[in-house]
DSSP file (Angstrom, degrees, kcal/mol; ACC not computed):
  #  RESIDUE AA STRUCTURE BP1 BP2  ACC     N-H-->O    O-->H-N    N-H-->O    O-->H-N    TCO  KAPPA ALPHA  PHI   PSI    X-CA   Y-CA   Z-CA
    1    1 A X              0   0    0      0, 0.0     2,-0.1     0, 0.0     0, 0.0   0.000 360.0 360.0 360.0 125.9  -11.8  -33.5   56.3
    2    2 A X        -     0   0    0      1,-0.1     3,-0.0     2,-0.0     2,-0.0  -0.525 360.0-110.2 -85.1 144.7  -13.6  -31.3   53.6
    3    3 A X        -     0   0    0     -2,-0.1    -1,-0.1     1,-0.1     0, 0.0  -0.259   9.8-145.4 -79.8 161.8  -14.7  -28.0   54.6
    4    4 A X        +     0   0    0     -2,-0.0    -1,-0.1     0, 0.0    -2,-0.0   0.975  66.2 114.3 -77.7 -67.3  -18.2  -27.0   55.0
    5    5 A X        +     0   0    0      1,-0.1    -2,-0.1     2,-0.1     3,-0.1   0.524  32.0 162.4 -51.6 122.0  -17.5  -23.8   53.8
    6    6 A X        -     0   0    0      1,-0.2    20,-1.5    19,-0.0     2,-0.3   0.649  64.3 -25.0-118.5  -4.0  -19.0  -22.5   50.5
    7    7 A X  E     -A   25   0A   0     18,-0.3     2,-0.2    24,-0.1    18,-0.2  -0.939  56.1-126.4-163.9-154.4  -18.8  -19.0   50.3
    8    8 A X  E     -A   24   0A   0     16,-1.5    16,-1.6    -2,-0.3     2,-0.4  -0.965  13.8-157.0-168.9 137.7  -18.5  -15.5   52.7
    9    9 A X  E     -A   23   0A   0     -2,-0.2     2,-0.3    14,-0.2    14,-0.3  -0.965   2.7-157.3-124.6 148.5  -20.6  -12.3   52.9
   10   10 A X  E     -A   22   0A   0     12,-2.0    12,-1.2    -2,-0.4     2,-0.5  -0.869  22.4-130.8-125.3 157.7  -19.6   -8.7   54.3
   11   11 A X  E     +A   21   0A   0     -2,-0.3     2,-0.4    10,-0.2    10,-0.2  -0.916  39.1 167.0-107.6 119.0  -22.5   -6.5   55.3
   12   12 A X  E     -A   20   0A   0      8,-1.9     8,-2.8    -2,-0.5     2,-0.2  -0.949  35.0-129.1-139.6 159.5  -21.9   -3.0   53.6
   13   13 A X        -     0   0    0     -2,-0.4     2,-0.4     6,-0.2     6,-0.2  -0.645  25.2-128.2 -97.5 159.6  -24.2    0.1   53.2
   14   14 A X    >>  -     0   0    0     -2,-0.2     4,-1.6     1,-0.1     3,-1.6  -0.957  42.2 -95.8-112.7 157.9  -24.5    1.6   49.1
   15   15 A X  T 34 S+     0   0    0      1,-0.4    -1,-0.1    -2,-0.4    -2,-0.0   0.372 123.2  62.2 -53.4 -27.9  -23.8    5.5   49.2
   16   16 A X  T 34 S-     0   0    0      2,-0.1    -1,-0.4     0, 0.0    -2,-0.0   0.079 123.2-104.7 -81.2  17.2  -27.6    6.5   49.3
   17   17 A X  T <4 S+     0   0    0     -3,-1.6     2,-0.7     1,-0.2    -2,-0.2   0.887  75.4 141.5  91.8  24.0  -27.7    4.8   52.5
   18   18 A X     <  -     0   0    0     -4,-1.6    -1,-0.2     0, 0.0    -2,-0.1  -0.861  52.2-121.6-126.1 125.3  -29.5    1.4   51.5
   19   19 A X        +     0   0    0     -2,-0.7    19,-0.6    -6,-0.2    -6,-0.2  -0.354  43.2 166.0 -64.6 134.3  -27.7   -2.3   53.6
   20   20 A X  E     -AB  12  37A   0     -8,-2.8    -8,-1.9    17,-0.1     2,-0.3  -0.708  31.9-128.9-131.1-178.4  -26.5   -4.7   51.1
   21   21 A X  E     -AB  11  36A   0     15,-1.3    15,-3.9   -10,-0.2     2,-0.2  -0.843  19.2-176.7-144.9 137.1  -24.1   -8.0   51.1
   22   22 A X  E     +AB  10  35A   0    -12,-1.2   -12,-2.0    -2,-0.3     2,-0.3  -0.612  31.0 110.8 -96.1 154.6  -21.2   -8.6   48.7
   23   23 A X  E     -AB   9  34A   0     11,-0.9    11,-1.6   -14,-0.3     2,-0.2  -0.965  56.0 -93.8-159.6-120.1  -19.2  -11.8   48.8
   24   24 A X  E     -AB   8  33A   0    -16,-1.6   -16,-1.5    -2,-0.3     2,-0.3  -0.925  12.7-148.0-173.3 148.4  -18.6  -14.9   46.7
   25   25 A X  E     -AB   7  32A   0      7,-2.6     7,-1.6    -2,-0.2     2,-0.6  -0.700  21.3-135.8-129.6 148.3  -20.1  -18.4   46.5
   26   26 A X  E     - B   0  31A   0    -20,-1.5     5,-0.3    -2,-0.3     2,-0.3  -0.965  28.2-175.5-111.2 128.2  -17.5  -21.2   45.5
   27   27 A X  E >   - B   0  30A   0      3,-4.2     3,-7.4    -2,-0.6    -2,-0.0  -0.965  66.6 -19.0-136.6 142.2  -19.5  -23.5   42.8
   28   28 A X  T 3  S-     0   0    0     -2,-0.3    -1,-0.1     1,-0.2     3,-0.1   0.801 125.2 -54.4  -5.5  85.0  -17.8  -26.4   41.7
   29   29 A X  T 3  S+     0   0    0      1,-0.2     2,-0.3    -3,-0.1    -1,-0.2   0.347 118.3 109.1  46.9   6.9  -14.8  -25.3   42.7
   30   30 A X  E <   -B   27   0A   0     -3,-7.4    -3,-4.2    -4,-0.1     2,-0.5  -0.696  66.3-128.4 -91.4 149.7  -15.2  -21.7   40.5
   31   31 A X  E     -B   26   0A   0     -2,-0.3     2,-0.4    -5,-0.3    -5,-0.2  -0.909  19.7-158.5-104.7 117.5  -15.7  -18.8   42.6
   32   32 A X  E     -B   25   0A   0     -7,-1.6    -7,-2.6    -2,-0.5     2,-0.1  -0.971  16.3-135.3-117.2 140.8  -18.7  -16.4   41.9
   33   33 A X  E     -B   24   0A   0     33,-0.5    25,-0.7    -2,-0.4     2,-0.2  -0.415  35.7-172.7 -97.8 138.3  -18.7  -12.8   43.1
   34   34 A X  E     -BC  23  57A   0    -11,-1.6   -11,-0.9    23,-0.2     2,-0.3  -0.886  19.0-161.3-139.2 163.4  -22.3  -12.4   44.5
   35   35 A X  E     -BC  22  56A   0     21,-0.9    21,-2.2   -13,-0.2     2,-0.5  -0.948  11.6-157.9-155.8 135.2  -24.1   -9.3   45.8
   36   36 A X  E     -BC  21  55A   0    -15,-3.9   -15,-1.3    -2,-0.3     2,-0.3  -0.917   7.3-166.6-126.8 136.7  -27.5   -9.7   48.1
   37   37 A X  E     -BC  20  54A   0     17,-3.1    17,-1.8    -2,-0.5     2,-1.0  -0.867  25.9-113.6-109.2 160.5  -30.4   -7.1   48.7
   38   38 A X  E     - C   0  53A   0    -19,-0.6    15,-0.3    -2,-0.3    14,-0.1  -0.713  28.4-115.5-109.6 124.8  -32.7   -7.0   50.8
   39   39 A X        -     0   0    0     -2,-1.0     2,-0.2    13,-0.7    13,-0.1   0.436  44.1-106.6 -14.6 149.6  -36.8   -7.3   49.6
   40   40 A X     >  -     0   0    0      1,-0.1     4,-1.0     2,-0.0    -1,-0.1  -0.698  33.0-108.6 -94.4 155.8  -38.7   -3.9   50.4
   41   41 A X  T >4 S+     0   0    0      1,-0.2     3,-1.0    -2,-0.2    -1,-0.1   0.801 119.8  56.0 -56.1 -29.8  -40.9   -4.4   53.3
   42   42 A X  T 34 S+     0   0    0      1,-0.3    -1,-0.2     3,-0.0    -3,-0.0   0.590 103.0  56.8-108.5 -14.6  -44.4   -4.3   50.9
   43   43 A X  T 34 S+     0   0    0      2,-0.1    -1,-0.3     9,-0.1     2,-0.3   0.876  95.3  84.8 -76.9 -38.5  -42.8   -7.4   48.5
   44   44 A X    <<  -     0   0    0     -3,-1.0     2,-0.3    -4,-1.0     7,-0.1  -0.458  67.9-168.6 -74.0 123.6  -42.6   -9.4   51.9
   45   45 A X    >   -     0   0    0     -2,-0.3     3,-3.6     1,-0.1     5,-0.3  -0.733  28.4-107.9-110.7 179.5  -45.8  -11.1   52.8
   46   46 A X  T 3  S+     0   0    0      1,-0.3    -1,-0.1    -2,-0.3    -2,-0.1   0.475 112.7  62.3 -74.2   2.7  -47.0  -12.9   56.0
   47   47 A X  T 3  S-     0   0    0      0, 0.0    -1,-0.3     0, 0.0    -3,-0.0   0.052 106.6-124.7-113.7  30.2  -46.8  -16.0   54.9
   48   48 A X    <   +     0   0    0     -3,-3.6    -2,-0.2     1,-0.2    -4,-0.1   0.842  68.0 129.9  43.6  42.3  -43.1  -15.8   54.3
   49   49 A X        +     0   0    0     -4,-0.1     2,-0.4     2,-0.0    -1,-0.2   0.104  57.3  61.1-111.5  30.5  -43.3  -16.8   50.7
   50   50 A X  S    S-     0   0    0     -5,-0.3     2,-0.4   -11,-0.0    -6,-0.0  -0.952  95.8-101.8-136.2 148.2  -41.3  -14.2   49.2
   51   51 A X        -     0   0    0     -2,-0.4   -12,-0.5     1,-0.1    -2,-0.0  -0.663   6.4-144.3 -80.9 129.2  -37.8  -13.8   50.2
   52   52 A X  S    S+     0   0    0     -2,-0.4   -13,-0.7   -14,-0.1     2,-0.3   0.850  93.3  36.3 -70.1 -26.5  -36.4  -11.1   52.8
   53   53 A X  E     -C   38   0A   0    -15,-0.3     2,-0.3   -17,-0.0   -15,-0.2  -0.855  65.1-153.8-121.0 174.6  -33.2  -11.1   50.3
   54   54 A X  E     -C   37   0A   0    -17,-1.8   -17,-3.1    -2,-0.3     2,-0.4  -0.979  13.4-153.9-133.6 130.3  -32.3  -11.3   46.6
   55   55 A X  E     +C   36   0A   0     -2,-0.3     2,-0.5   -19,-0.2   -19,-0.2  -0.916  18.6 174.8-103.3 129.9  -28.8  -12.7   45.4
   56   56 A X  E     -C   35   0A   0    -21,-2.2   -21,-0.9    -2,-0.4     2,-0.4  -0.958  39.2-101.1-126.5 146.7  -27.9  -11.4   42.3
   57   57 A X  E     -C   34   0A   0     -2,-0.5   -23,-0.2   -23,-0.2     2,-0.0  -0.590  51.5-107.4 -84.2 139.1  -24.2  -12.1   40.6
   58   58 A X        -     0   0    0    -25,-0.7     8,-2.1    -2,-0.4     2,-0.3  -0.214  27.2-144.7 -69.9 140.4  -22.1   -8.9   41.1
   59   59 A X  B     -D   65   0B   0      6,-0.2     2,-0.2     7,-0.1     6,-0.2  -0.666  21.6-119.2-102.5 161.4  -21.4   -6.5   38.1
   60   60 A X    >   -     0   0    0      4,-1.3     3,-1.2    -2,-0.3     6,-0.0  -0.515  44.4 -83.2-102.0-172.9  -18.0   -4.8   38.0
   61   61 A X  T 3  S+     0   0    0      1,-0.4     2,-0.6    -2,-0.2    -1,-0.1   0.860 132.9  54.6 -81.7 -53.4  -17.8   -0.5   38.1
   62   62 A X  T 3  S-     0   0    0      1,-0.1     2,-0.5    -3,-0.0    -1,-0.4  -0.122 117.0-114.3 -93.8  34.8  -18.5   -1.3   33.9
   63   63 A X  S <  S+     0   0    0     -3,-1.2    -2,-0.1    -2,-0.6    -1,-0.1  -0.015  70.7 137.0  76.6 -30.8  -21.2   -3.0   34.2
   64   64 A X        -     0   0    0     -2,-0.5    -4,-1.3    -5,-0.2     2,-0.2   0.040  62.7-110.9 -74.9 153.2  -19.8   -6.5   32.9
   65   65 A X  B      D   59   0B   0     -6,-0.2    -6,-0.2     1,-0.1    -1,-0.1  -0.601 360.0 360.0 -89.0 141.6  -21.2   -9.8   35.3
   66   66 A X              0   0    0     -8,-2.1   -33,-0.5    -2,-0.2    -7,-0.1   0.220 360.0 360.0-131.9 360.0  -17.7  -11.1   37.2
């Protein structure tokens, strides 16, 4: 039976104190390191057409996209 599963996120805080998501998304079968924020309240409107997060692909300590 083929898995549902495509990827996994961990809930971490960044060192000024502001909640992000790390994980990694499996895409044809390649694994991309992913990193999710969440929209400032003022971005979000009421008709829920902006998104409450943004996925961005994760940079390493040097900057470089992994």
């Amino acid at each position: 039976m083929e898995s549902l599963k495509i990827g996994s996120l961990w809930e971490k805080t960044s060192a000024n104190g502001v909640p992000f998501m790390s994980g990694e998304l499996i895409i044809n079968g390649k694994t991309v390191k992913i990193v999710a924020f969440r929209n400032k309240q003022e971005w979000i409107d009421e008709n829920d057409k902006r998104p409450q997060w943004e996925i961005r692909k994760s940079k390493d300590k040097q900057g470089l996209t992994i």
